[in-house]
C-alpha positions as semicolon CSV with decimal commas, in nm:
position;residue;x (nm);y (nm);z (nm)
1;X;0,000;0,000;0,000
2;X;0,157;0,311;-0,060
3;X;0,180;0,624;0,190
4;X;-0,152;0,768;0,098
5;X;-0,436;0,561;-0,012
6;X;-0,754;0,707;-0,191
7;X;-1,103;0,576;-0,149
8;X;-1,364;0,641;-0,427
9;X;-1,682;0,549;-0,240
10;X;-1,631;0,581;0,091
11;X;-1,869;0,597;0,361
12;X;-1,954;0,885;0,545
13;X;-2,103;0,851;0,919
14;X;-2,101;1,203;0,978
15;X;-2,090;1,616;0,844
16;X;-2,174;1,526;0,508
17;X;-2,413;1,776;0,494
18;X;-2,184;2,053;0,617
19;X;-1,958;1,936;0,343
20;X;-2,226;1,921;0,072
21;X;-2,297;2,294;0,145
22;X;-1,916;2,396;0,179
23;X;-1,839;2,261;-0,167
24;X;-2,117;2,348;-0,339
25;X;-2,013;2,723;-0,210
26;X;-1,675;2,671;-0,364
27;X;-1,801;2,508;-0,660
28;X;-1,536;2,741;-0,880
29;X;-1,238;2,653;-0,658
30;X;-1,019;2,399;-0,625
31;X;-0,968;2,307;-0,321
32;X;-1,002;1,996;-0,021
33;X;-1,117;1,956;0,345
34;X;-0,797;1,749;0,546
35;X;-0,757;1,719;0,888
36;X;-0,992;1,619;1,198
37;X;-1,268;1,696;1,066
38;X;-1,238;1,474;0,769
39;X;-1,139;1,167;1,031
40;X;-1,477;1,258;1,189
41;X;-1,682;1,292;0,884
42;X;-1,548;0,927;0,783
43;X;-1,497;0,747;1,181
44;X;-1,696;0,955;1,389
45;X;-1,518;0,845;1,689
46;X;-1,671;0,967;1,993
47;X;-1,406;1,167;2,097
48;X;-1,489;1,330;1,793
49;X;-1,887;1,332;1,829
50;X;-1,893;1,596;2,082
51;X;-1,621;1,851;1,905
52;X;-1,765;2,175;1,743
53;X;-1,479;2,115;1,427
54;X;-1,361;2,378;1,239
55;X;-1,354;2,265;0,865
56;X;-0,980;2,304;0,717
57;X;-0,959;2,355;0,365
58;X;-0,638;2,358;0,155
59;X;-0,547;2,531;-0,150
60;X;-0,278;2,442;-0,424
61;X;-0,197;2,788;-0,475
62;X;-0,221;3,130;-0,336
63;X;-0,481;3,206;-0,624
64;X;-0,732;2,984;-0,531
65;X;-0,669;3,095;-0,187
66;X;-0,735;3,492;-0,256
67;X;-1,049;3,353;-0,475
68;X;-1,181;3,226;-0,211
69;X;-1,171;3,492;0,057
70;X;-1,308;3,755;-0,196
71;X;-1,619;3,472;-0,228
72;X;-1,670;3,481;0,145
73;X;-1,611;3,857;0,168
74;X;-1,930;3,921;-0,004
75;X;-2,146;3,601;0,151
76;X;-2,338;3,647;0,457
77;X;-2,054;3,542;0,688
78;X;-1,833;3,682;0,972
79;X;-1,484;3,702;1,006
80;X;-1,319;3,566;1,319
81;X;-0,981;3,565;1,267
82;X;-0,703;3,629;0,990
83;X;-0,336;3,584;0,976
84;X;-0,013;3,457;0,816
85;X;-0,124;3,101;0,801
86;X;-0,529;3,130;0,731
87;X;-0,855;3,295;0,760
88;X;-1,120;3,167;0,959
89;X;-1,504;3,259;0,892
90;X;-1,824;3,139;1,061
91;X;-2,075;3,104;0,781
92;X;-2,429;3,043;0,783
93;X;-2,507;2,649;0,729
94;X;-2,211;2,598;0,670
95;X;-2,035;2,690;1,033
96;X;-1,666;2,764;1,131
97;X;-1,426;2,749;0,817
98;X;-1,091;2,780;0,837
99;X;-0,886;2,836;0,485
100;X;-0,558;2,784;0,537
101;X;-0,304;3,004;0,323
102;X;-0,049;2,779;0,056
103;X;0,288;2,819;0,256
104;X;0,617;2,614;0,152
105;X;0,821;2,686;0,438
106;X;1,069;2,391;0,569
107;X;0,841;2,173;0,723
108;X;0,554;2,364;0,662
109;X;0,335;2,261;0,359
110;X;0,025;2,407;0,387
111;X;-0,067;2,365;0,021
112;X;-0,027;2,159;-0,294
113;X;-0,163;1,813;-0,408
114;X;-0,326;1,653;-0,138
115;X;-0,033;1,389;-0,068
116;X;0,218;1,726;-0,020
117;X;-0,029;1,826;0,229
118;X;-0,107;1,503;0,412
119;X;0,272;1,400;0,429
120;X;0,381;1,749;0,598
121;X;0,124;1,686;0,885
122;X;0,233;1,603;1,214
123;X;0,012;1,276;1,315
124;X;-0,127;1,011;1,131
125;X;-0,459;1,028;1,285
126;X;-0,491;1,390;1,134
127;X;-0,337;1,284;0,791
128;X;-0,695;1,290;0,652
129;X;-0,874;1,454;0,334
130;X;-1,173;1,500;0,156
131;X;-1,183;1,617;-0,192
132;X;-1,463;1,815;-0,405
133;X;-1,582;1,420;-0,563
134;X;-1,604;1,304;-0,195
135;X;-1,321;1,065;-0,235
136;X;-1,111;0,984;0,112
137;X;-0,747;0,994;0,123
138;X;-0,546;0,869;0,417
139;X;-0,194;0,820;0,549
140;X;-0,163;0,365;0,544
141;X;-0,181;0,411;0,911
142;X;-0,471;0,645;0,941
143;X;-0,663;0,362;1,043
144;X;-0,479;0,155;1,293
145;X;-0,341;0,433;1,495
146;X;-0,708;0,638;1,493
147;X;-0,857;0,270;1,640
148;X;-0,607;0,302;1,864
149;X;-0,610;0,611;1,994
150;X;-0,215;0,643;1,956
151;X;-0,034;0,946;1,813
152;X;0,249;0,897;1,594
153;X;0,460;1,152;1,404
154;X;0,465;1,154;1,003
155;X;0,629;1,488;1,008
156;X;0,802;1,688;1,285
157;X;0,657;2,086;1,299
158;X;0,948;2,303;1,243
159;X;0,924;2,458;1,588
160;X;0,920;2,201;1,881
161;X;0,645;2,446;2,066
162;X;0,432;2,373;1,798
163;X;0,460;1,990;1,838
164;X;0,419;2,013;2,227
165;X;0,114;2,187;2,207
166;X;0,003;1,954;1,938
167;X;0,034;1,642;2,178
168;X;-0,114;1,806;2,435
169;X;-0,431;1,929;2,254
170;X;-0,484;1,584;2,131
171;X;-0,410;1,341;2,470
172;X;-0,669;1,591;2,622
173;X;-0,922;1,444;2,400
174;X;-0,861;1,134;2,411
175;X;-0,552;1,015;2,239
176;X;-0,248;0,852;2,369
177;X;0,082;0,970;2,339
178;X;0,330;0,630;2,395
179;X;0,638;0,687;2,493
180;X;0,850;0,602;2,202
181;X;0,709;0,885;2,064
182;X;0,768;1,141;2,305
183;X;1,131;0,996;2,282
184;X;1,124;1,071;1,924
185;X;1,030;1,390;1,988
186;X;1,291;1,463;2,252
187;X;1,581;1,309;1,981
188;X;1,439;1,557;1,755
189;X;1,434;1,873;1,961
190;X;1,764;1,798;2,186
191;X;1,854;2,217;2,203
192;X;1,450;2,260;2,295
193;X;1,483;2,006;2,557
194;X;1,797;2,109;2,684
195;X;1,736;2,518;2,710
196;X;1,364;2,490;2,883
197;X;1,244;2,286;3,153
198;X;0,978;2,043;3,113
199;X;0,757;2,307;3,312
200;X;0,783;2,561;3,090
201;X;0,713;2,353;2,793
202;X;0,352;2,199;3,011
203;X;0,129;2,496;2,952
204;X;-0,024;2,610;2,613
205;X;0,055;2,999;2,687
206;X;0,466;2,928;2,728
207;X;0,437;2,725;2,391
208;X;0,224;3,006;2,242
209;X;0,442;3,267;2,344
210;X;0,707;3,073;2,205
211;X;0,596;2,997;1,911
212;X;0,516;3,354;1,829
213;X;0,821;3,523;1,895
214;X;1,008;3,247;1,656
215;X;0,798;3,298;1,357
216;X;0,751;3,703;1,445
217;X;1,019;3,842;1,154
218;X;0,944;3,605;0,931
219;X;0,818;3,737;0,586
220;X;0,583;3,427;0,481
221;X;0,504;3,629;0,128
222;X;0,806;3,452;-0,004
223;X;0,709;3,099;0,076
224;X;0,298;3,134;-0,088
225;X;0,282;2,859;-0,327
226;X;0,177;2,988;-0,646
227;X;-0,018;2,815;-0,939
228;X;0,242;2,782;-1,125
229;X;0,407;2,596;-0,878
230;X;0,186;2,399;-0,762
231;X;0,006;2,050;-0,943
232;X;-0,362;2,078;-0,923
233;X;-0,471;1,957;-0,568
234;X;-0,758;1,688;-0,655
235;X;-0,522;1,385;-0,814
């Protein structure tokens, strides 16, 4: 089986509806849902059940991106938040959308074909995606580790505060975090490790604060992902 698998038909035991409306809103852009809310659309674990999800749609270029916010600029929706790495609106019927800006950055891939995307995220049990045909794509160990409840890396972030407060967002819900990954983790980020206590690292503001002042002078312009870059995102 290769890394990512597709699914043509596959079965949907929750949010369709929410994605029905969301695409046919962007029915002129290309674009896909990945992330948790695709694993819940497709498991509905009940971890998952009780979540208010955001919906995270990707881009393959900073086009499609800029089409898209000047769509929901004019719809009956209301902005909650914009910055470097996405815009997040709360639309009618539709709910809390977050489009998240085509970056190429290190580590960061935040646009692209769907397997560029799905290979640069952190866990497996996020490595998830929905396209605008309603065919599933997954990382080959989507599957086991969600039944499991286990996190395991595919990617490190580039910034260990971002990993931290990754595992720590997802043990609270439910997952488990063994401890060959954490040691993974700790091989990765030895200069982290070694310049902060483990009690600064425990509490999402510290990693927050962190993780802002790294990425503060950084001019994310040059990284966009542009269409002629970029493959078309739905394979």
């Amino acid at each position: 089986m290769p890394l990512i698998f597709k699914v043509v038909n596959p079965e949907f035991r929750a949010g369709l509806n929410r994605l029905e409306n969301l695409f046919d809103f962007l029915h002129d852009v290309d674009c896909f849902v990945a992330g948790g809310f695709a694993r819940y659309c497709i498991l509905n674990q009940s971890k998952d059940a009780t979540r208010d999800f955001d919906i995270d749609v990707f881009f393959p270029n900073i086009e499609e991106y800029e089409k898209v916010l000047l769509k929901f600029s004019k719809a009956e929706s209301r902005l909650r938040f914009h910055g470097v790495f996405g815009t997040l609106f709360d639309l009618s019927e539709i709910g809390k959308v977050n489009f998240i800006r085509p970056i190429k950055f290190n580590n960061i891939v935040t646009g692209g074909t769907i397997k560029d995307v799905l290979m640069h995220f952190d866990f497996t049990v996020c490595a998830a995606a929905i396209d605008k045909n309603f065919h599933f794509y997954a990382h080959k160990y989507f599957s086991n580790n969600c039944s499991e409840n286990q996190l395991n890396f595919i990617c490190f972030p580039e910034d260990p505060t971002r990993a931290f407060r990754r595992i720590l967002k997802y043990v609270k819900i439910g997952f488990n975090c063994p401890a060959s990954t954490m040691q993974q983790l700790f091989l990765a980020y030895p200069q982290f490790i070694a310049d902060r206590c483990l009690e600064n690292i425990n509490t999402e503001t510290k990693i927050s604060e962190w993780f802002s002042e790294r990425y503060r002078h950084i001019d994310f312009d040059k990284y966009l992902i542009h269409a002629d870059e970029a493959q078309t995102a739905n394979r």
